[in-house]
C-alpha positions as CSV (number, residue, x, y, z in Angstrom):
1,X,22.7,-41.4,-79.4
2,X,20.9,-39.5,-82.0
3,X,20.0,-41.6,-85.1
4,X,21.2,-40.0,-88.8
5,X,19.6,-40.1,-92.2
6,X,19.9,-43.2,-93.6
7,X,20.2,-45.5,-90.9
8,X,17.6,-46.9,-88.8
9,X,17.5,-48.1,-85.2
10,X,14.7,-51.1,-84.4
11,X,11.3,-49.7,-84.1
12,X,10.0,-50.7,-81.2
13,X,6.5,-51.4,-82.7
14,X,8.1,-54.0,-84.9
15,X,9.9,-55.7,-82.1
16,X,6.8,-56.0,-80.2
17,X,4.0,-56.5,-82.7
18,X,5.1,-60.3,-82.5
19,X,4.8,-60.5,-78.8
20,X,1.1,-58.9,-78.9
21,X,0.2,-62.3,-81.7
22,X,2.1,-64.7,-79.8
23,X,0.8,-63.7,-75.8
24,X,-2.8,-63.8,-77.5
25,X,-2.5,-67.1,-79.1
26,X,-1.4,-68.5,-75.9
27,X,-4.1,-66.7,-74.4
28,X,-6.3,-68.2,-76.5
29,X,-5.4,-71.7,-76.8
30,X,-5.4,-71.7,-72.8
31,X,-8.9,-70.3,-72.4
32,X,-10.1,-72.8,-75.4
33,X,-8.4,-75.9,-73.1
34,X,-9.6,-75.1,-69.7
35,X,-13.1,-74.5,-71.2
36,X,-12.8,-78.0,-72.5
37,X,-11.8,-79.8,-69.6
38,X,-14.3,-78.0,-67.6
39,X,-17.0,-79.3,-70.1
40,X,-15.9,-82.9,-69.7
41,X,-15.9,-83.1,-66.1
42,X,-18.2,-80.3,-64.2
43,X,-21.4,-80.9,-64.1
44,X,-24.2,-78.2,-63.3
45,X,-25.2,-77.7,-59.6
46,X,-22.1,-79.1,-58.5
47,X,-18.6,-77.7,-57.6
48,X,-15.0,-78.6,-57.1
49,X,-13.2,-76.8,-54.2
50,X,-10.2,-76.0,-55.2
51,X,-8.6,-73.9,-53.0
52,X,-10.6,-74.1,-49.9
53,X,-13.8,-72.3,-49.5
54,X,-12.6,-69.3,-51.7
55,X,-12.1,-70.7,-55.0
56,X,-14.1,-73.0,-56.9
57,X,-14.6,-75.0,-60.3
58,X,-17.9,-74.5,-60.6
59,X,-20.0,-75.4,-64.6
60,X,-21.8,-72.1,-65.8
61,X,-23.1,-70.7,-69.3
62,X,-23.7,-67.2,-69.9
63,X,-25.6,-66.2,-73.2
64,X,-25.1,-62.6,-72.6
65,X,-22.0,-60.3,-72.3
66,X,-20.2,-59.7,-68.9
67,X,-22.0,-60.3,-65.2
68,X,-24.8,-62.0,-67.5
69,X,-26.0,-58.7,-69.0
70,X,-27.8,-59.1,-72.0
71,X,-29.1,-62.0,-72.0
72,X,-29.7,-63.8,-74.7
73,X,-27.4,-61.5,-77.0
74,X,-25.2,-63.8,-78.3
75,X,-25.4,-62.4,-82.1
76,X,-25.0,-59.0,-81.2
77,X,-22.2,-60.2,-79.2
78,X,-20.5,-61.6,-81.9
79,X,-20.9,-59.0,-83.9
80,X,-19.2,-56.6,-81.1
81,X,-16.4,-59.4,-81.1
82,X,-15.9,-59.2,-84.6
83,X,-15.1,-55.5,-84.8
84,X,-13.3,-55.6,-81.0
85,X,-10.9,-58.4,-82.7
86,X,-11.0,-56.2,-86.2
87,X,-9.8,-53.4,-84.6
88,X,-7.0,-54.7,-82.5
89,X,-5.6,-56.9,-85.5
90,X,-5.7,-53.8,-87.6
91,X,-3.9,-51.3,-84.6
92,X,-1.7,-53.9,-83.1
93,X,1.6,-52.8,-84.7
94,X,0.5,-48.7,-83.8
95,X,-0.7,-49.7,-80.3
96,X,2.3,-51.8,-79.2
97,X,4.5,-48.9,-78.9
98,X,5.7,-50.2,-74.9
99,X,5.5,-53.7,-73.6
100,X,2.3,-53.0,-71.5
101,X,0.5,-51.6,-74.3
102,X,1.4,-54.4,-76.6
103,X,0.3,-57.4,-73.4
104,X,-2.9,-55.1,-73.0
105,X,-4.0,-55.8,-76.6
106,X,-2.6,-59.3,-76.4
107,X,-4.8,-59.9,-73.6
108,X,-7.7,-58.1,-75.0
109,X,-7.2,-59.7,-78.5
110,X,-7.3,-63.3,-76.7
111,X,-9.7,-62.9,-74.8
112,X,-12.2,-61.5,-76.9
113,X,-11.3,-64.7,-79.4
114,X,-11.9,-66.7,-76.8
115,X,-15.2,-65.8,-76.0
116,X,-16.6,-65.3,-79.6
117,X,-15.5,-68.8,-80.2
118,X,-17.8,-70.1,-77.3
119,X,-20.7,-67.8,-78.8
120,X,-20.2,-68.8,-82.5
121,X,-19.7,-72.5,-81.4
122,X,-22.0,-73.1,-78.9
123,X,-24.6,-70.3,-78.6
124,X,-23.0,-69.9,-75.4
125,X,-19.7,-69.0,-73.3
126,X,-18.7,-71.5,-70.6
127,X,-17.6,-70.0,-67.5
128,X,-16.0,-72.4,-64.4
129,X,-13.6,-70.1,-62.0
130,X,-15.7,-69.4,-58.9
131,X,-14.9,-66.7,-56.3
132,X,-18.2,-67.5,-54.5
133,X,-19.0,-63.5,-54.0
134,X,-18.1,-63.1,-57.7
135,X,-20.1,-64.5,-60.6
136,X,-18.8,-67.2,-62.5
137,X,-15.9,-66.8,-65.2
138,X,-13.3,-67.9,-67.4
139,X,-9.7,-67.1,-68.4
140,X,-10.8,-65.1,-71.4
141,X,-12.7,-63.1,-68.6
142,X,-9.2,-63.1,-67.3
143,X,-7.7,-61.9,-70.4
144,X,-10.6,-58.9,-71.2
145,X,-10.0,-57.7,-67.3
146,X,-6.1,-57.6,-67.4
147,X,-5.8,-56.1,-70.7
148,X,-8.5,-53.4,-69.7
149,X,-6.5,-52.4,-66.7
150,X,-3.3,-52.6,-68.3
151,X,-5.0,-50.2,-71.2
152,X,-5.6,-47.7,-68.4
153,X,-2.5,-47.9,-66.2
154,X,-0.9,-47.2,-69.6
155,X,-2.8,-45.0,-70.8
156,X,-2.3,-42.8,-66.9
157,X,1.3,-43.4,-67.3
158,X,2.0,-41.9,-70.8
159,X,2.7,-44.9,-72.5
160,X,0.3,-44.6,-75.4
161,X,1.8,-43.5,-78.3
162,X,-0.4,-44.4,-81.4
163,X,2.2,-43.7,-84.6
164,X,0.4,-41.5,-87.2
165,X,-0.3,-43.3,-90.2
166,X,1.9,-40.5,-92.5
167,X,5.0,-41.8,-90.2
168,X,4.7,-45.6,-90.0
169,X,7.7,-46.3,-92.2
170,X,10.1,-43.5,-90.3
């Protein structure tokens, strides 16, 4: 069905610009929980089997930026957040033009939150989920990975579609 002048048909931007703030929250607010309860009871040098000899809840800081790289970088880090979060705030509604798009910048959005809160709060982010041949991580880390791929199976299939600014009210 073609639509005429005059009247409009939902955008699907708007419909999912809402879902993009409200998986990210979620996101958030479980990363910021788990990261809690793993700094009340894990304890360095000591780990939880969880399930069996393949998973782990094991303590861990990390002051640099993924697999421990950059050491000690936690300003710059936070810097990067900043913009990372800046960005996806400000491109959310052109971004989230299919469902995948919109939970790949939900995911990134919360997961990048979740880890600049850990550097801005404690110098530090804590990491707990351990593979045992991966290093130790979190479910930002979760977050950042998933929205990543999600960004590129979307990006393969044809599903981004960034509206041009001259055409975001049509």
């Amino acid at each position: 069905m073609a639509a005429t002048k005059g009247v409009s048909r939902p955008d699907t931007r708007a419909r999912l610009t809402p879902l993009v703030y409200l998986t990210a929250a979620t996101l958030l607010a479980v990363d910021q929980a788990t990261k809690l309860i793993a700094a009340e009871f894990l304890r360095p040098a000591y780990s939880i089997p969880l399930l069996g000899p393949w998973v782990s809840l094991t303590w861990a800081t990390n002051t640099g930026g993924a697999f421990g790289l950059m050491p000690s970088a936690t300003a710059g880090l936070v810097v990067a957040a900043i913009i990372v979060v800046g960005a996806l705030v400000l491109l959310a509604h052109r971004l989230a033009g299919s469902r995948i798009m919109a939970v790949a910048v939900a995911c990134l959005l919360g997961g990048a939150l979740g880890n600049m809160i850990d550097r801005v709060r404690l110098g530090h982010v804590i990491d707990f989920i351990d593979l045992h041949f991966w290093p130790i991580f979190n479910i930002a880390d979760i977050g950042i990975t998933v929205g990543a791929g999600l960004l590129v199976i979307a990006t393969i299939a044809g599903a981004v579609h960034p509206k041009p600014a001259d055409q975001e009210d049509e």
